[in-house]
N, C-alpha and C positions, 0 to 999 in steps of 0.2 A: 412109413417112409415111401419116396414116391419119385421114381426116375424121372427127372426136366431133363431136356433138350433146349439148351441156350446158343442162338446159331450166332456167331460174330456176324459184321455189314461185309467182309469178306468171305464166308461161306465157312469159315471154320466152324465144324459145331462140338461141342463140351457136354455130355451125359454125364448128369451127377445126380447122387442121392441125397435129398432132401428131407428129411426129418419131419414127422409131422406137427405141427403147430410155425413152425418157423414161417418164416415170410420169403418169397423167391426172391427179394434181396438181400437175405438172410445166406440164404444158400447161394448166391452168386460170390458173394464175400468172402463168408466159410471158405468156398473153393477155389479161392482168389483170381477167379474168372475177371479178365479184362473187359470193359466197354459197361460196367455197370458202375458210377460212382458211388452213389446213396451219401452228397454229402450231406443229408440233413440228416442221415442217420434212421432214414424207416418214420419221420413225423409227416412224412406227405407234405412239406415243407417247399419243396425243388421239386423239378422232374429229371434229376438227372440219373435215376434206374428204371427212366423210358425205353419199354419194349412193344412188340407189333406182334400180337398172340396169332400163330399160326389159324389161318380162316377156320380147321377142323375145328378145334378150341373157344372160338368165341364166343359161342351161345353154351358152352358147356360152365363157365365161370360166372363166379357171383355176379351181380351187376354193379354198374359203376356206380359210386356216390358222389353228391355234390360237389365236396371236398376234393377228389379227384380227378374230376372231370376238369374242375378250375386252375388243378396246378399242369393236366396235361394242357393249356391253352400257351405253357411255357415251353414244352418239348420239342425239341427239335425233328420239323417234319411230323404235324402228329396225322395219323390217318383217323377221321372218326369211327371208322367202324374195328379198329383191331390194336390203336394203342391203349396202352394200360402201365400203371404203375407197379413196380414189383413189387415195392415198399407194403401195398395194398391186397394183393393177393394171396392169402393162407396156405399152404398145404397140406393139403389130406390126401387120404389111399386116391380117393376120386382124382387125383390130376396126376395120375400114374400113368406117364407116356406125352404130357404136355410136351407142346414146342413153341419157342417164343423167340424170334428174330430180336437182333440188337441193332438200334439207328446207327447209323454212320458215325454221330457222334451226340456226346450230350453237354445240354446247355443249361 
């Protein structure tokens, strides 16, 4: 299990634990945290559980794949260097202390 820091586009931030193997749109749901949709349900379909992984963070997560890279070209406002799909990223003990910023809004 592994404490995220999900910060809302207004500065609210939400510390919740995260189970390991789920997906950190997994556990934004779980925790009925607002500003992540996931309507496709975690298929990497949408980018509507577009986040902006805190700069410490970035080089510490897997790297992006194809697949993902192409549906952030959907996200609203995407930064190259720090959005990421939640849908896509695992959790394990290793992202114990992560923080991941929510866009304004999703599209």
């Amino acid at each position: 299990m592994a404490k995220i820091t999900y910060i809302e586009h207004t500065g609210a931030a939400h510390v919740v634990d995260v189970t390991n193997g789920l997906t950190l749109m997994e556990g934004a749901r779980d925790n009925n945290l607002p500003g992540i949709e996931a309507d496709c349900g975690g298929a990497c379909a949408c980018s509507t559980c577009h986040v902006y992984v805190d700069t410490d963070w970035v080089e510490k997560l897997p790297a992006i794949d194809s697949m993902e890279e192409d549906m952030l070209d959907f996200a609203w406002e995407p930064d190259p260097a720090r959005s990421r799909l939640t849908c896509q990223i695992t959790v394990s003990d290793a992202l114990e202390g992560l923080v991941v910023h929510l866009p304004e809004k999703q599209i």
